[in-house]
N, C-alpha and C positions, 0 to 999 in steps of 0.2 A: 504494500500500500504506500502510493506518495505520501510523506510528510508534510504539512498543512502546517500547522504550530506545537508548539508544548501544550497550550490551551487545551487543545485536541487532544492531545495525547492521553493529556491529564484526564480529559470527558472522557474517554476510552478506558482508563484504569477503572474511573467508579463506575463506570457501568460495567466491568469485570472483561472485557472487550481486550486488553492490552497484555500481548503473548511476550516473552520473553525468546528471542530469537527470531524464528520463525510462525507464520500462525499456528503452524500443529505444536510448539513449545509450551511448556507450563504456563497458567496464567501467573498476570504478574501479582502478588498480595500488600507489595512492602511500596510505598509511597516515595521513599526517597529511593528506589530503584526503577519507579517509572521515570522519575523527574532526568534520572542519567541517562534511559533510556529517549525522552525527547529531547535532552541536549544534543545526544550522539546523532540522532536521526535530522536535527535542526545543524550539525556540523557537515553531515554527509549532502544536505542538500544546497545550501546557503552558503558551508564554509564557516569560519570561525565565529561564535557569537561576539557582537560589540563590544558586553564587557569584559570578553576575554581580550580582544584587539586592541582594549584603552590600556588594561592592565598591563599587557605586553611592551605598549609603548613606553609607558611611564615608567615600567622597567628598565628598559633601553637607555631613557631620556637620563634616571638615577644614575646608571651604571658609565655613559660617558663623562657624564657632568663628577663624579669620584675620580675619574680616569685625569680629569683633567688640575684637579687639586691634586691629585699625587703627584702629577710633573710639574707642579709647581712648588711642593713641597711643604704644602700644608698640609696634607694628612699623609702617614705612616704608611707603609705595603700592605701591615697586616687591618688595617680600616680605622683604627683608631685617631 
């Protein structure tokens, strides 16, 4: 089945509708295993979700901006 939203997905668990795997797979019972499961299904269609593409960058963003105080010799190798 195309992926639609987590909404969906979610409507899909309560109404016991949401297999794990394949549709012949177990149903799903546990709530924060559907919720992985429309992430994964919202990655495979969409691509990365937003707040994962914010957090990656701000990551990046942190990680030069440190990069660049060590070679200037304000902060230590080991981050301190």
């Amino acid at each position: 089945m195309p992926f639609t939203s987590v909404g969906a997905e979610l409507k899909r668990f309560a109404a016991g509708r949401l297999h794990s795997g394949s549709p012949s797979g177990k149903v799903v019972t546990n709530r924060k295993q559907a919720i992985a499961i429309a992430l994964s299904e919202q990655r495979k269609a969409k691509g990365q979700p937003e707040h994962l593409k914010m957090a990656a960058h701000h990551a990046l963003g942190l990680a030069h901006h440190l990069t660049k105080l060590r070679k200037l010799g304000a902060l230590k190798e080991n981050g301190d």
